[in-house]
DSSP file (Angstrom, degrees, kcal/mol; ACC not computed):
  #  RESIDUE AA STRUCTURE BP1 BP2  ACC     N-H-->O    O-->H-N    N-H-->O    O-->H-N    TCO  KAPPA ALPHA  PHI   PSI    X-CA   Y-CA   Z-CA
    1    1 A X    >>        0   0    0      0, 0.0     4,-1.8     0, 0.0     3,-0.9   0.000 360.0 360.0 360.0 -27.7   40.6  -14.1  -33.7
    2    2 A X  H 3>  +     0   0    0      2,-0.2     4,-2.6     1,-0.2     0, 0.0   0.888 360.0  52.5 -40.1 -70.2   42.7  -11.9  -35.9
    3    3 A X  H 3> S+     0   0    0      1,-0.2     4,-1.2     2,-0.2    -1,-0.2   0.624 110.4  50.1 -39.2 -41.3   45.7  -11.9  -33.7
    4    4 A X  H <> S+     0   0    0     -3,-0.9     4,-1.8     2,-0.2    -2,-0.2   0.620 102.5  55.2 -87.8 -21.0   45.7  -15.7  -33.6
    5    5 A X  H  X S+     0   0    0     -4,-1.8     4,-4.4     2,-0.2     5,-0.4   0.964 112.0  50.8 -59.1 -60.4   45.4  -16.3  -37.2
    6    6 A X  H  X S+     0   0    0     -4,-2.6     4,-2.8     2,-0.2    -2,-0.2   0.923 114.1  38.8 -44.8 -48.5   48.7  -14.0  -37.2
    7    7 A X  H  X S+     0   0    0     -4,-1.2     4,-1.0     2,-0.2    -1,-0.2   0.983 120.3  46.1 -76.0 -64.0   50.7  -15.8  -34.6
    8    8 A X  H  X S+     0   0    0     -4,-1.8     4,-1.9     1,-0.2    -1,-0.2   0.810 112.6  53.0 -51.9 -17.4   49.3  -19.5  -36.3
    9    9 A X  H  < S+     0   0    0     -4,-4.4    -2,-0.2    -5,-0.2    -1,-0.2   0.913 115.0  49.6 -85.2 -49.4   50.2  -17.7  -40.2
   10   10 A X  H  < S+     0   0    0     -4,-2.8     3,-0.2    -5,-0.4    -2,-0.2   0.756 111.5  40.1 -30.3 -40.7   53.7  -17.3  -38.2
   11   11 A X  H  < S+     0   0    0     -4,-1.0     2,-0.6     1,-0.2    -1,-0.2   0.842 123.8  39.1 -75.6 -47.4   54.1  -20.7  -37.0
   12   12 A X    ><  +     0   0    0     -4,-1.9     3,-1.7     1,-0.1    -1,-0.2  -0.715  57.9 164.9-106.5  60.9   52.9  -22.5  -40.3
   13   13 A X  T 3  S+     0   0    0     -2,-0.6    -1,-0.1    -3,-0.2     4,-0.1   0.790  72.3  58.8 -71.2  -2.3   54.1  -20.8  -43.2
   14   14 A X  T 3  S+     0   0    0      2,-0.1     2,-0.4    -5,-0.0    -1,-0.2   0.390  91.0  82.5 -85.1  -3.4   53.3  -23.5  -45.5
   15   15 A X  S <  S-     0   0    0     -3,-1.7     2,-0.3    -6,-0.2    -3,-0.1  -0.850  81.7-132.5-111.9 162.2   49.9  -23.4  -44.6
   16   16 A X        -     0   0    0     -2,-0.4     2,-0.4     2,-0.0    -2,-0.1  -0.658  19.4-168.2-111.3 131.1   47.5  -20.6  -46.5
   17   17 A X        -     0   0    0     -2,-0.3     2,-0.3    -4,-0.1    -2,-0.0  -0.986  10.5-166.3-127.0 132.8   45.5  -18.8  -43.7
   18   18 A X        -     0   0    0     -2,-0.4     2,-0.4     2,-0.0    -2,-0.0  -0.748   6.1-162.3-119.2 129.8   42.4  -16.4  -45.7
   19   19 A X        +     0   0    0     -2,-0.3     2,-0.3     2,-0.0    -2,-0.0  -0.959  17.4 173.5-133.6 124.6   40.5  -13.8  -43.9
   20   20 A X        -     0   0    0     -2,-0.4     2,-0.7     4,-0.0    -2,-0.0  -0.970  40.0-134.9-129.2 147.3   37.2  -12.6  -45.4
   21   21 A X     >  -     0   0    0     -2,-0.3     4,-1.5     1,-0.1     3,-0.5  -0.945  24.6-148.7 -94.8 107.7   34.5  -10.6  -44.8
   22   22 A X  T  4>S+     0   0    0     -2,-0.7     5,-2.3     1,-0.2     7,-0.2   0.504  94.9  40.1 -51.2 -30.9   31.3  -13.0  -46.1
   23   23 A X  T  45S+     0   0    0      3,-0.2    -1,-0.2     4,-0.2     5,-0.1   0.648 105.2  57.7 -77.1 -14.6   29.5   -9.8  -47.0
   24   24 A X  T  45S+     0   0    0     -3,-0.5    -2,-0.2     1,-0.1    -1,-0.1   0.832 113.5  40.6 -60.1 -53.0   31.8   -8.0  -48.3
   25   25 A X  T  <5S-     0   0    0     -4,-1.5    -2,-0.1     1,-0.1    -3,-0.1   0.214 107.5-115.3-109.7  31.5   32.5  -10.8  -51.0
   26   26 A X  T   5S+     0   0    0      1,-0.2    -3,-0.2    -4,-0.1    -4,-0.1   0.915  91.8 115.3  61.0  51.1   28.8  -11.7  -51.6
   27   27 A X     >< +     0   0    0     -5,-2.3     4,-0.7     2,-0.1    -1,-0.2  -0.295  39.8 104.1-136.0  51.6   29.7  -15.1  -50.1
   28   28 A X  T  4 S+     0   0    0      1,-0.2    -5,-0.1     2,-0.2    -6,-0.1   0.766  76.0  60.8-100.6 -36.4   27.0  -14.3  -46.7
   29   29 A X  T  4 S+     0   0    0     -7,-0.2    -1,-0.2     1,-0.2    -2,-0.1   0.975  99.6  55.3 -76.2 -31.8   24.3  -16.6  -48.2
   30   30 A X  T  4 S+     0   0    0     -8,-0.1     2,-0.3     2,-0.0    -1,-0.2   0.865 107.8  54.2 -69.0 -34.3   26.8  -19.7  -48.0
   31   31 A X  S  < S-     0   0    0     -4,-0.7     2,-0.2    -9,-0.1    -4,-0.0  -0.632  90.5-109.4-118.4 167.9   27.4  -19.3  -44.5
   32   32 A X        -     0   0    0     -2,-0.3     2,-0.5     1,-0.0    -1,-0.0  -0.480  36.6-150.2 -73.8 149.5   25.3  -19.1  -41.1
   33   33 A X        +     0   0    0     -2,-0.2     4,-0.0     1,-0.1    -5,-0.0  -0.893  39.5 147.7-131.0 101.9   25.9  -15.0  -40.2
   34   34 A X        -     0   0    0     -2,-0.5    -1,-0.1     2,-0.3     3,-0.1   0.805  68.2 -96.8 -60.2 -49.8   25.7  -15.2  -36.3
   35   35 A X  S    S+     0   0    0      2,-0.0     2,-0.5     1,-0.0    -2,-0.0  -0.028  88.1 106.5 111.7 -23.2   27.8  -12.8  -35.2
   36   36 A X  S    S-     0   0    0      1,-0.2    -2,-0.3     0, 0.0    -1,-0.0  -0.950  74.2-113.2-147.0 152.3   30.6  -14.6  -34.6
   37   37 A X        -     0   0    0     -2,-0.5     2,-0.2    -3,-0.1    -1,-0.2   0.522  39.2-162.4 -27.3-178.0   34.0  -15.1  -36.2
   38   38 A X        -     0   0    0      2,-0.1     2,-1.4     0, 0.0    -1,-0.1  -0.815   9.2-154.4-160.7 132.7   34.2  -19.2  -37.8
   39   39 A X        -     0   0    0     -2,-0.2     2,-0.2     2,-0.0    -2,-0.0  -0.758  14.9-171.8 -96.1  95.4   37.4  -20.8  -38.8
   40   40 A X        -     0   0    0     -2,-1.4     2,-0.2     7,-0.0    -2,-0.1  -0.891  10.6-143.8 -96.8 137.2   36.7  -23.5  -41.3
   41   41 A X        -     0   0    0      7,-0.3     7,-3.0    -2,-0.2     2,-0.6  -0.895  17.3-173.1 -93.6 124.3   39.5  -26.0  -42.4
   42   42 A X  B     -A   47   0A   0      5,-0.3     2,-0.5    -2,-0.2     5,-0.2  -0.951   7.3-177.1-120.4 111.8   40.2  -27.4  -45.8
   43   43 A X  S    S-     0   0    0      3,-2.1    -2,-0.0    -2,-0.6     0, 0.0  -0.715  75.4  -9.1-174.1 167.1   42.1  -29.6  -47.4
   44   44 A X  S    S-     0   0    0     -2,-0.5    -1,-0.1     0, 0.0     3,-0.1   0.398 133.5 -51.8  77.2  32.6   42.6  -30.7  -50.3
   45   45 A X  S    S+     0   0    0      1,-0.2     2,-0.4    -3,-0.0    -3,-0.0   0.481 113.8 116.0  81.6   9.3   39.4  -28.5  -51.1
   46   46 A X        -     0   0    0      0, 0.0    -3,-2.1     0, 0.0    -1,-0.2  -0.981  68.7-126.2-116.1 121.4   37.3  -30.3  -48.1
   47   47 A X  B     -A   42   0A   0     -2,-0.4     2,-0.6    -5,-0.2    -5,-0.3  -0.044  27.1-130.7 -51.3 144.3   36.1  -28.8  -45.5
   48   48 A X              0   0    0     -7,-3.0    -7,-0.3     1,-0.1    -1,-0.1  -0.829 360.0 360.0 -84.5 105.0   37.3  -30.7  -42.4
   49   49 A X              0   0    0     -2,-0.6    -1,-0.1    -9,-0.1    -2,-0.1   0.558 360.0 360.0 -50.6 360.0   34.4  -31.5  -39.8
């Protein structure tokens, strides 16, 4: 997923693309930890269904 974040932060540079590791920044209880990556979309500070 990494790779495509890079080419889409290429395409869009007005839009802000964040990559975090949810246990690293003690944010692991907010989200589901499957195993795999998740892109969640926001805006205007709401997540997007």
């Amino acid at each position: 997923m990494n790779n495509c974040i890079e080419i889409l932060a290429e395409q869009y540079p007005y839009i802000k693309f964040c990559r975090i590791q949810a246990s690293e920044a003690q944010l692991s209880h907010n989200f589901v930890q499957n195993g795999c990556p998740a892109l969640l979309i926001y805006r205007g500070g709401e997540l997007l269904s």
